[in-house]
N, C-alpha and C positions, 0 to 999 in steps of 0.2 A: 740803862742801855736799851733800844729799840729794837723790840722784836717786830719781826715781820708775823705777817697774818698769814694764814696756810695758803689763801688766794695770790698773795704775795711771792711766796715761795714756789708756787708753780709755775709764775711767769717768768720768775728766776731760771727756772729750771727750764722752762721751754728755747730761753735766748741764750742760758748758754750750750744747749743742745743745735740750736742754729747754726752758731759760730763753732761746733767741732764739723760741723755740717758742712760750711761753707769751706774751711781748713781743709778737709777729707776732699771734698770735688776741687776745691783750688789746685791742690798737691796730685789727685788723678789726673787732671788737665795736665799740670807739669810733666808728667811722668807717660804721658799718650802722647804729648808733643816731643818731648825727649824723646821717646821712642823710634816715631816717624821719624828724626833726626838721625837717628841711628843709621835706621835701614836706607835712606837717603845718603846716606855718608857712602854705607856698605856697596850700594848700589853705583854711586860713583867711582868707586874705588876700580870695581870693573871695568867701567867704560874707561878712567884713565890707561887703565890695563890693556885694553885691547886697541886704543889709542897708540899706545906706547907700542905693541906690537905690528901692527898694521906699519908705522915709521920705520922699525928696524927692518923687518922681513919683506914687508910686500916685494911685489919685482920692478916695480920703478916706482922713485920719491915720488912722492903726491905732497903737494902743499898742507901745512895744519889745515888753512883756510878751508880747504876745500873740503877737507876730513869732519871738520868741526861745521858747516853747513851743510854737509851729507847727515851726519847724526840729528841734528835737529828738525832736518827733513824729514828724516824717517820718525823721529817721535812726532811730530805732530800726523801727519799722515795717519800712525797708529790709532788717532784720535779718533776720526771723524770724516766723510769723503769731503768736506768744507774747512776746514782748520788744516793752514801748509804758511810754508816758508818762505820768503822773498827774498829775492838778494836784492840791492841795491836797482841794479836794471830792472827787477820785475815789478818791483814796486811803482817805483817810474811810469813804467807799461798800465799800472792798474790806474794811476793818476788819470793818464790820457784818455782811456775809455771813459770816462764820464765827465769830460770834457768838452765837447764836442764835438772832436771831428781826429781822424789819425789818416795816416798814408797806406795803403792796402789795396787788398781785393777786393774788399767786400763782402764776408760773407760770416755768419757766425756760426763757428764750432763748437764740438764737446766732444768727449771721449764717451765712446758708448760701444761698450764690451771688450775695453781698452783700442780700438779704433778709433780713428780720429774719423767723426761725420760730421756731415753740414748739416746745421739745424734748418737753416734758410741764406740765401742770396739776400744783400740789401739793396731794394729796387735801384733803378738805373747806377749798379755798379759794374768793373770788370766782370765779376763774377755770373751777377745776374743777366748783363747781355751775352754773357758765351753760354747762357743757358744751364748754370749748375742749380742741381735740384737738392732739394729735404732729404735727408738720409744717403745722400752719396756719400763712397768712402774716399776720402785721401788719406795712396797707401806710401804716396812716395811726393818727395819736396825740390825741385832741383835733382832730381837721382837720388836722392837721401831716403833711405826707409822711415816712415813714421811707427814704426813699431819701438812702443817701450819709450815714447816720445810723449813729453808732458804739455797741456796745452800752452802753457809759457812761451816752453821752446819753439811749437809749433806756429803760433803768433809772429816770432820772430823771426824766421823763416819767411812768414809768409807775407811782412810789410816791410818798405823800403821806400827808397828814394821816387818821386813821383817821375813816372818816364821808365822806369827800368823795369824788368821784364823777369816775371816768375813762371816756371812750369811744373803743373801740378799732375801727378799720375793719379784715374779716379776709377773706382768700378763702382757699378750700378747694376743692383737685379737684375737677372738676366742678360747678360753682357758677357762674351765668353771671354773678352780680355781686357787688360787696361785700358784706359785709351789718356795721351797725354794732352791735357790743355796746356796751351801757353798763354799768358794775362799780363797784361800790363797795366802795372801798380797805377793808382792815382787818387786823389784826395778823397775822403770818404768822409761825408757831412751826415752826420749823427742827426737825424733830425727824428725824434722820437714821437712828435704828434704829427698825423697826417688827418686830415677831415675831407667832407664832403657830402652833400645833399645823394641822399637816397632816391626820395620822392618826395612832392610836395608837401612840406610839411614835418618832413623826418630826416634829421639827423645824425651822421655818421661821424664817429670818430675812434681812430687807432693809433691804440699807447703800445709800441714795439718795446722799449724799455723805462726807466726811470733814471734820469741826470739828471746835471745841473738846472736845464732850463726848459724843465718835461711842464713845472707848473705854468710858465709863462706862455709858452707856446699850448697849452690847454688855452686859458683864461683868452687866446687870441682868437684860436677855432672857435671856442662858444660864443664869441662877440658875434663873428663874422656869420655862423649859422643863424643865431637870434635876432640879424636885424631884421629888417622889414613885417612877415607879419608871425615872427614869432615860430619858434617850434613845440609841435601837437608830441612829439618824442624824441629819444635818440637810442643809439646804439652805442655803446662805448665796449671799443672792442679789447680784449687783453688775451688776444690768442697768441701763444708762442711766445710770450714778454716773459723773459727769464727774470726780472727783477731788476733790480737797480739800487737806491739811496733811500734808504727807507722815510727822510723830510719828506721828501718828492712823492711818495707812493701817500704819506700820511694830508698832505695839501691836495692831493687829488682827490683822496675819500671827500675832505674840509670841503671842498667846492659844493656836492652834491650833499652836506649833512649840515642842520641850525645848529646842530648840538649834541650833546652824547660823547662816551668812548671811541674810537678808532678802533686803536688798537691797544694791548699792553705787552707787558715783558715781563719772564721772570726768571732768576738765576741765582746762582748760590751767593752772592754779593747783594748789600744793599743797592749800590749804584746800577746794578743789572736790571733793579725791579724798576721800569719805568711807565707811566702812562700820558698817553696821547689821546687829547679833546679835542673834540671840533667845535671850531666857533660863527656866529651869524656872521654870511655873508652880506655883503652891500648890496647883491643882485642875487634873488633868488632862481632859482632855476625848476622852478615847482614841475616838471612835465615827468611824464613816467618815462622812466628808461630800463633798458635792455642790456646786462651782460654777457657778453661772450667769453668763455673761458675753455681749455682744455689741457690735456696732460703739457702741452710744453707752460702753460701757466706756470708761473714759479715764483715764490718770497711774497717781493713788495704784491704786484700783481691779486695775488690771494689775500695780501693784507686788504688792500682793496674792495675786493669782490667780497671780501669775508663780512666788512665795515657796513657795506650799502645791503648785504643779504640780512644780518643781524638786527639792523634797523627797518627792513622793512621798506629801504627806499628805492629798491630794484629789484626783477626779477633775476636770476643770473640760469643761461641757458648755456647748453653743451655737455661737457663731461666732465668729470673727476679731475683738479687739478693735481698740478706735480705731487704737493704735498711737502714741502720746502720750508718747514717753520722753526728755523733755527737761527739766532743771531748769530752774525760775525763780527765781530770788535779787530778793527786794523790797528795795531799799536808799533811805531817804528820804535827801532833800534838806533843804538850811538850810530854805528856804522852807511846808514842808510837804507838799511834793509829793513824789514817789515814782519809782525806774525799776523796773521788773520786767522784768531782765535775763537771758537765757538762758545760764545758768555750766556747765552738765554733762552730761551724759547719764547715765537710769539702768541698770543692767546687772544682770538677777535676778542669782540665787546660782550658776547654773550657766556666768554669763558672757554671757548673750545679751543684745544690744542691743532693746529696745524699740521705739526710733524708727523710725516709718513702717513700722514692720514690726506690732507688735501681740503678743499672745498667740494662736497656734493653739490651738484646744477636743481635748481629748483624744478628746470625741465629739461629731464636728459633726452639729446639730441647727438646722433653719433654723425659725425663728419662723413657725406656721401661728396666725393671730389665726382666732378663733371666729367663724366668718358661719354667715349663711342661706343655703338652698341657690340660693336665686335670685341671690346675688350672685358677681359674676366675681371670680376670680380673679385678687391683686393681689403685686406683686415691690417693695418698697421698700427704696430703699439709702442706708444712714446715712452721710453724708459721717465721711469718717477723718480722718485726719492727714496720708495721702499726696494727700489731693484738696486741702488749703490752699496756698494759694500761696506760693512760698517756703520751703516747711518742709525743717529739718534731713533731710539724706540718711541712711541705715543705711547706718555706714564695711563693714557685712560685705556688703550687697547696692547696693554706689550706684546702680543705674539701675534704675528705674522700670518696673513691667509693668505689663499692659493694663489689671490686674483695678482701677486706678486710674482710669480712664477710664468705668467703668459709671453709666449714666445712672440718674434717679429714674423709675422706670415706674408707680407708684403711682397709680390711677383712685380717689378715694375718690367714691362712688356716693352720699354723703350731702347731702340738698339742705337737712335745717333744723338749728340747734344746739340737743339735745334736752339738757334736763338730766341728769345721771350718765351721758351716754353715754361718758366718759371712763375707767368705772369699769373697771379689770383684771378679768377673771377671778378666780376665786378656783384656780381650777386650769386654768392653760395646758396646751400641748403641751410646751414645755419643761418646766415642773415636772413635771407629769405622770408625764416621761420619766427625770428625774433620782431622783423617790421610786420608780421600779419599776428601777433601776439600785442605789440605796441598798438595797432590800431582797434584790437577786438578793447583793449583797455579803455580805448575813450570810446569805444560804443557805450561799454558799460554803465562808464560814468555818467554818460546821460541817463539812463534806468532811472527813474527814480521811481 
């Protein structure tokens, strides 16, 4: 008979110490998922329960449907101020925004401090010709109160047949009463790149959002800017661009980078961990550029700015963006309806979290808007990411400082709503500041 040797005997003994090993955590697994199963069950058991009561008792029948996409509304909402529920029509609604072009006024909203305010008028819209401004509030739709009104609804409200006719009640700083606009709906053409010559030699161009056709209409403006004898810079502006399609935001870093990360993703799922490379362009764009960024910056926007800062191939000027670095994953339903679930967060090329945190400006420059001298001097602060309730913490900084807490101090001194009072400058203080930063760059470069 074959004895084993003592070294022998040990390795016996260590494999099958393994395998009580692997038994012991296989059976704890079992028994942590059983568990969760449990309280999953328990838990359910409840909401059938109050299901069931809500149908007998309430004071008028309400539909299951309705009951059953009211609770799922509120679990996800629970979540995150980004992760919510779609019926069938909203989903639809979310289609068309990054499509083109919808039927409306004109103008892009958000709820801020549960008010419905306009972030911005989109130029030559109803909106923008009757003169509505940044942070005006709509308190009422048709007579309809907007309070406790979700942007969904409020969208739907506010676009319609082209020809027909909406009236918005609005207050503005300063204003001791409503005053009612009336607008007449009409086509609203999404057109997300706008460009145009600065100065000889420089450059301008503004990314408003990110859709379907943000890259192609890029690739047209820098033709169009690049012919003749070339440009010495640009400006590529991303002020106020809430985000968009993160392809579209990852093809616009591509343009401006030979090579390198973009951006990446990471989440509790393999599929969540993703990464994005830029690849050699057919036409280089070798000139120095200039970002504009600020608190309405948001998502793609900062993927962006984050992309071209990390690498070193732009300066980026302004202020703190929103801070928006969270994915969302649309996933429909049998039904038609949709979740827009929070799967990841994104991480530029150098590793930094986004979330609640933002893009720092390599040169901070606070937005000084063009007055008269008779008028006072105003401080207005863009709600972020870190003033939404509930929002994802930054795992690199978890707890919150003050700078989250700054109130809106903004007086606007304005008592009627004049037409094109909405209209930008054709040169801010921030641009301004960025094309005599673009040109000190190629003084330098000659230095030798």
């Amino acid at each position: 008979m074959k004895k084993f040797s003592k070294s022998g005997h040990n390795w016996l003994v260590v494999v099958v110490l393994l395998c009580v090993f692997v038994v012991i955590g296989t059976y704890q697994a079992h028994q942590i998922a059983s568990a969760r199963e449990d309280v999953t069950y328990e838990q359910l058991k409840i909401f059938g329960s109050v299901l069931d009561l809500v149908q007998r008792n309430y004071v008028e029948e309400i539909p299951p449907k309705q009951l059953i996409y009211g609770a799922v509304q509120g679990m996800l909402q629970s979540l995150d101020p980004h992760s919510s529920f779609m019926k069938p029509e909203d989903y639809q609604e979310l289609q068309i925004e990054t499509k083109g072009s919808f039927t409306g006024i004109g103008i892009e909203i958000s709820l801020k401090d549960g008010i419905l305010t306009v972030v911005s008028p989109i130029e030559g819209t109803p909106a923008y010709e009757a003169g509505l401004k940044a942070n005006d509030k709509i308190l009422k739709i048709d007579g309809k109160t907007t309070k406790n009104m979700t942007l969904i609804e409020s969208v739907k409200l506010l676009r319609g047949a082209k020809g027909t006719k909406v009236t918005i009640s609005i207050y503005r700083e300063g204003w001791r009463q409503l005053k009612d606009i009336t607008l007449t709906r009409d086509v609203i053409p999404i057109q997300s790149v706008r460009s145009r010559i600065l100065e000889d030699g420089y450059g301008y161009i503004r990314v408003s959002n990110f859709q379907n056709k943000t890259i192609s209409e890029l690739e047209k403006a820098l033709k169009e800017l690049e012919e003749g004898k070339g440009l010495k810079g640009l400006v590529l502006d991303l002020r106020n661009n809430p985000g968009g399609l993160l392809d579209q935001a990852v093809k616009v870093a591509d343009v401006f980078l030979e090579k390198g990360l973009v951006v990446y993703t990471d989440g509790r799922m393999e599929e969540q961990k993703m990464r994005f490379e830029a690849h050699k362009n057919r036409h280089s764009h070798n000139y120095p550029i200039a970002v504009l960024v600020n608190e309405g910056s948001a998502s793609a926007s900062e993927i962006v700015a984050g992309a071209l800062q990390d690498h070193k191939r732009a300066i980026i000027l302004g202020v703190r963006t929103f801070g928006k670095g969270s994915v969302q994953t649309i996933i429909p339903l049998e039904d038609g309806s949709a979740v827009r679930l929070t799967t990841a967060r994104y991480y530029t090329p150098n590793g930094r979290s986004i979330q609640a945190k933002g893009i720092e400006p390599d040169i901070e420059i606070p937005y000084a808007p063009q007055k008269k001298p008779e008028e006072k001097d105003k401080i207005f602060h863009f709600m972020t990411e870190r003033d939404l309730e509930g929002h994802l913490l930054n795992e690199e900084r978890p707890t919150e400082d003050d700078t989250s807490s700054v109130k809106d101090k903004s007086e606007d001194e304005d008592s009627e709503v004049e037409n094109k009072e909405t209209q930008s400058p054709l040169m801010d203080n921030q641009l301004e500041e960025a094309v005599r930063i673009l040109k000190a760059w190629a003084i330098f470069k000659q230095i030798k």
